[in-house]
ZAMARGU-4260 file (C-alpha; in steps of 0.2 Angstrom, whole numbers, plus 5000, padded with zeros to 4 digits):
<rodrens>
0) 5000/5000/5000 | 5014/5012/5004 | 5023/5009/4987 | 5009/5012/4980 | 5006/5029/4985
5) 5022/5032/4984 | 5021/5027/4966 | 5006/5039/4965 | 5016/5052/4972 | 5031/5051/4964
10) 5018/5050/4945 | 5010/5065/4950 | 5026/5075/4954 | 5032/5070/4938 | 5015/5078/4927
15) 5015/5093/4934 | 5031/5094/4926 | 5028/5088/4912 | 5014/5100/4911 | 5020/5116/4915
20) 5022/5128/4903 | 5039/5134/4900 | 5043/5150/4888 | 5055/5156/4878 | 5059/5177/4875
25) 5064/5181/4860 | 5073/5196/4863 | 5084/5208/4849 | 5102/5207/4851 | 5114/5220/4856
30) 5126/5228/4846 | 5143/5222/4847 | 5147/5242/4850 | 5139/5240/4866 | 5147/5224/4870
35) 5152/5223/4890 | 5141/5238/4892 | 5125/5239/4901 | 5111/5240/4885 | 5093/5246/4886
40) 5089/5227/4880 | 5097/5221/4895 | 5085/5230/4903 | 5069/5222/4896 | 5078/5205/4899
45) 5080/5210/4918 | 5062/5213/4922 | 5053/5199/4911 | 5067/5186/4921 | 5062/5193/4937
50) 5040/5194/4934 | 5042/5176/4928 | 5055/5171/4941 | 5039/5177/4953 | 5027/5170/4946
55) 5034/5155/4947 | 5036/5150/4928 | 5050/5145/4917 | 5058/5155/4903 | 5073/5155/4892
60) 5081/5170/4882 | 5084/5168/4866 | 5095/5183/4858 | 5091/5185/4838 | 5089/5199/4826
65) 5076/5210/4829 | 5063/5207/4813 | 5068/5188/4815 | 5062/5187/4831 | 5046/5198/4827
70) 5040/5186/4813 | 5045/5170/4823 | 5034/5173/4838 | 5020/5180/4826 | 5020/5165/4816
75) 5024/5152/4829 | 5011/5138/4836 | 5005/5143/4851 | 5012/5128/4862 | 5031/5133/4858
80) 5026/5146/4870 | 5034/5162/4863 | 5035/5177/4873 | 5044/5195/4865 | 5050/5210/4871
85) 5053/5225/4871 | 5038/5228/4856 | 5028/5243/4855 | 5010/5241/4852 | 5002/5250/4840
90) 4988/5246/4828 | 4998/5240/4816 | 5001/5225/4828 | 4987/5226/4837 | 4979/5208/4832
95) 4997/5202/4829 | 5002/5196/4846 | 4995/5196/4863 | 4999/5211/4874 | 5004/5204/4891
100) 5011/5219/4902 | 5017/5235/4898 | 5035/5234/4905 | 5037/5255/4901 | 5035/5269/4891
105) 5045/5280/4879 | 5042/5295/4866 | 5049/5295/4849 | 5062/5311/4846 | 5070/5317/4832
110) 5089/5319/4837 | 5103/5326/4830 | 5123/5332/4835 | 5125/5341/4820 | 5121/5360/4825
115) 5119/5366/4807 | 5103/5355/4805 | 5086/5366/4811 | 5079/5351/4821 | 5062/5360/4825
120) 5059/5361/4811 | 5049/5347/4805 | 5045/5349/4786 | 5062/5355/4784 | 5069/5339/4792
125) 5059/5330/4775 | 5071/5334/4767 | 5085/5327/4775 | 5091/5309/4776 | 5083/5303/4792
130) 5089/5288/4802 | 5077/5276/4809 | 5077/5255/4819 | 5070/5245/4803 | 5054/5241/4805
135) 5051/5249/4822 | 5038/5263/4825 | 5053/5275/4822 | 5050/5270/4804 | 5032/5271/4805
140) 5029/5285/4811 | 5042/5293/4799 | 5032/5286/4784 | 5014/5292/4793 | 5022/5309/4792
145) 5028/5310/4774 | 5047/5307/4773 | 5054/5298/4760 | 5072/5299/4763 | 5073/5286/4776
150) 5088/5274/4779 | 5083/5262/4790 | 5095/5250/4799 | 5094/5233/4806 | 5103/5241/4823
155) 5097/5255/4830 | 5114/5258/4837 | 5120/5259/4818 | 5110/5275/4817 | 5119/5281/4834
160) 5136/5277/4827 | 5131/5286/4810 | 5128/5303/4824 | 5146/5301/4829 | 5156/5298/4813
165) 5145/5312/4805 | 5139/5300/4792 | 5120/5302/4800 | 5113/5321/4803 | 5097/5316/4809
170) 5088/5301/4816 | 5072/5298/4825 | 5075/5289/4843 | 5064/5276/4854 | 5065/5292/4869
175) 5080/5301/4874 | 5084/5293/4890 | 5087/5277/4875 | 5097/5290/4863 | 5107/5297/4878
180) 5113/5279/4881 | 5115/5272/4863 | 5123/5287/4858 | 5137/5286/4871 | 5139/5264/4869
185) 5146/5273/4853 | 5157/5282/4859 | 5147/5302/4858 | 5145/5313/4870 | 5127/5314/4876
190) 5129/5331/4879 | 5129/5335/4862 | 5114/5328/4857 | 5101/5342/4851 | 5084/5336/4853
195) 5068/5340/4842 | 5052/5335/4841 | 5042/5321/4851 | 5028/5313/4849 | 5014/5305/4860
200) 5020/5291/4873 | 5020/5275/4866 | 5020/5258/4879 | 5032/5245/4876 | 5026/5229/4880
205) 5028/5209/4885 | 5020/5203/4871 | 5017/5183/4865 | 5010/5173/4849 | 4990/5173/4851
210) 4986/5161/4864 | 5003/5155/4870 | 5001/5163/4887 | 4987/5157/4896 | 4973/5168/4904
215) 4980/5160/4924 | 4998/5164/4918 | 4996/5181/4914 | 4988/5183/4928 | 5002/5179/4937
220) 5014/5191/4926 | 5005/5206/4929 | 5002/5205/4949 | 5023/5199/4947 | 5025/5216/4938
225) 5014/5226/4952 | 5021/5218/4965 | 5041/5221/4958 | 5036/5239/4957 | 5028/5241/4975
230) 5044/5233/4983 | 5058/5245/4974 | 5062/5231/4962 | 5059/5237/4946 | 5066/5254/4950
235) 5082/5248/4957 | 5084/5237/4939 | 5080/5254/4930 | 5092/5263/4938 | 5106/5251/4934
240) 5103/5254/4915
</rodrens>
């Protein structure tokens, strides 16, 4: 009788680990500019680690290139359990992924270190090369607005290091706290940075493939995400970045 439960015991131990989800962030890489540096992907990484760490959930990271990542976990089967981040939502997206927490938010800038550029300018600035994260709302918005000289890279830290070697005059940022940091992981001076200008606040989010995340685990990710912000948490990660 005693081997029996035991047996019982031990089976039931065994399917709840066979059972439970685990998840996988797909996450953009940083560029090998910032290498040994402290990124604002890092960040993302940080927090989403720590929610799921709370909530008592597994995940892995896995570091790809941006679009790569965006298509994989908007394409993928739902059970591969896909989770991404950061992504901004917009409409655009909207019906793409599931929107699991807003992690923070950010305002698009136009930036620039070259003083002979009038950066308030914003029909002036259309006709100017501008600078822009492929396939990010940076792009977006640019096209929404009108300007057809955009050169977009695959790294937004390619458009900072075109502001430092003078190769880029103008580019529009994911929020200056970002452009303060990518611009000095290649080697500028934040200080002189001139900023134009920004647009409405946009939320960057812990997104997944539709129906990967289940209603009881996102549950679980969002009082994580309250609970890390009530107890200093989240802000003593933020500060580190």
């Amino acid at each position: 009788m005693m081997k029996r439960l035991l047996g019982i015991c031990v089976l039931s131990l065994f399917s709840s680990f066979a059972f439970a989800q685990s998840y996988t962030l797909m996450t953009t890489e940083t560029s090998r500019i910032a290498k040994g540096e402290t990124s604002t992907e890092s960040f993302f990484i940080e927090v989403v680690q720590e929610i799921f760490k709370r909530s008592n959930l597994g995940l892995r990271v896995k570091i790809e290139p941006w679009i790569r990542s965006q298509k994989k976990v908007a394409s993928a089967d739902p059970k591969e359990g896909l989770v991404i981040s950061p992504l901004t939502r917009t409409d655009e997206r909207e019906n793409t992924y599931d929107w699991i927490v807003p992690i923070t938010t950010y305002k698009l800038q136009f930036v620039t270190n070259d003083r002979t550029v009038d950066i308030s300018n914003l029909e002036g600035l259309k006709k100017e090369p501008i600078c822009a994260f492929r396939e990010s709302p940076a792009e977006f918005k640019l096209k929404a607005l009108g300007f057809t000289k955009i050169r977009t890279k695959v790294q937004e830290q390619k458009c900072f290091l075109g502001l430092k070697k003078h190769a880029e005059k103008v580019m529009l940022a994911h929020g200056k706290v970002s452009a303060s940091k990518g611009f000095k992981l290649a080697g500028g001076n934040p200080k002189k940075l001139i900023y134009g200008r920004s647009f409405a606040e946009e939320s960057l989010y812990l997104a997944s493939t539709k129906g990967a995340v289940s209603k009881r685990d996102i549950e679980k990710l969002r009082t994580a995400l309250d609970n890390i912000k009530k107890d200093g948490t989240y802000a003593m990660i933020r500060d580190k970045y």
